[in-house]
N, C-alpha and C positions, 0 to 999 in steps of 0.2 A: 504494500500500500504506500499512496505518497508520506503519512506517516512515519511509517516503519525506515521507509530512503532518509527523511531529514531527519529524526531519531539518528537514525548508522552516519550518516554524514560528519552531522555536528560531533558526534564522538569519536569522528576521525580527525576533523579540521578545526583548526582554531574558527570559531565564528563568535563575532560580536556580538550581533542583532540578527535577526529576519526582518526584509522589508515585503510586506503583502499589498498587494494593489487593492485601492478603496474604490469601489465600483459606484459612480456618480452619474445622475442623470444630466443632462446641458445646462439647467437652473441649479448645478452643483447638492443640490439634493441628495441623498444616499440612494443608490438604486433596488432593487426588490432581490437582489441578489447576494446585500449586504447584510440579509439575516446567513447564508452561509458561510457566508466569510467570516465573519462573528464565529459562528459555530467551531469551526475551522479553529480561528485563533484562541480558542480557551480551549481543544483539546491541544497545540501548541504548546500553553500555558504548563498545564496536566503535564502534559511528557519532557517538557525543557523549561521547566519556571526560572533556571538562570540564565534565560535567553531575551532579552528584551523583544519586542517585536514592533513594528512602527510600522503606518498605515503611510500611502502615498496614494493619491489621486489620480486612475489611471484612463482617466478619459480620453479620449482618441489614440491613445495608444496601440489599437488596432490600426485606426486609419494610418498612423506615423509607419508604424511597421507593415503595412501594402506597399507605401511611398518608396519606403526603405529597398526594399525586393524589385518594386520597380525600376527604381535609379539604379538599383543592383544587378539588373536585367536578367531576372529569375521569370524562367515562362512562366504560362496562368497556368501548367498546372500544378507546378509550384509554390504558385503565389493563393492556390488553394487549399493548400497544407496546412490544415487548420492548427496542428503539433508546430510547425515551423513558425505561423503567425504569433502565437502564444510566445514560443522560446524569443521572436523577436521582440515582443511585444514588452516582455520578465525583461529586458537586458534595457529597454526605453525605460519600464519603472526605475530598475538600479540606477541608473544614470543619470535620473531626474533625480532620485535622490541625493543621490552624493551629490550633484551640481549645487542643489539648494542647501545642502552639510555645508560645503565649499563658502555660499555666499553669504550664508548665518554668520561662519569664522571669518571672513572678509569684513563683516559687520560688524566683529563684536556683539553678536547676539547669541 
């Protein structure tokens, strides 16, 4: 189970945090799929309680990562790889986050 992967993982690899994408509607709302993500992060909790875990806002991140594959010039049935969208999709959320880590400390915030 995915689970059972981040469990074996994290107790193979140094990990800080877990960042999980907060699924939002375009009025920035929480979307209806935000009770499983929820879910989701408190059995996290349960199985890694010295893992912090932090939410990121992963709105169009789908769209970004089509663009991405396109610019990339991955055919469409490629660019139909719903596993491949996703994997690109997880690497926009990390990246948005650390960028905004990045600009917090830039800040002094």
């Amino acid at each position: 189970s995915v689970m059972d992967f981040i469990v074996s993982y994290v107790r193979q690899e140094h990990v800080e945090r877990i960042v999980v994408g907060q699924p939002k509607q375009a009025n920035g709302e929480d979307s209806e799929n935000m009770g499983r993500i929820n879910s989701f992060v408190r059995r996290l909790h349960e199985h890694l309680p010295e893992i912090p875990v932090e939410f990121f806002d992963e709105r169009y991140t789908s769209v970004l990562a089509h663009q991405a594959m396109l610019q990339g010039g991955l055919r469409k049935k490629a660019r139909q790889n719903k596993a491949l969208v996703d994997e690109i999709s997880a690497t926009i959320i990390l990246q948005g986050w650390m960028e905004s880590r990045m600009m917090l400390k830039k800040n002094n915030i």
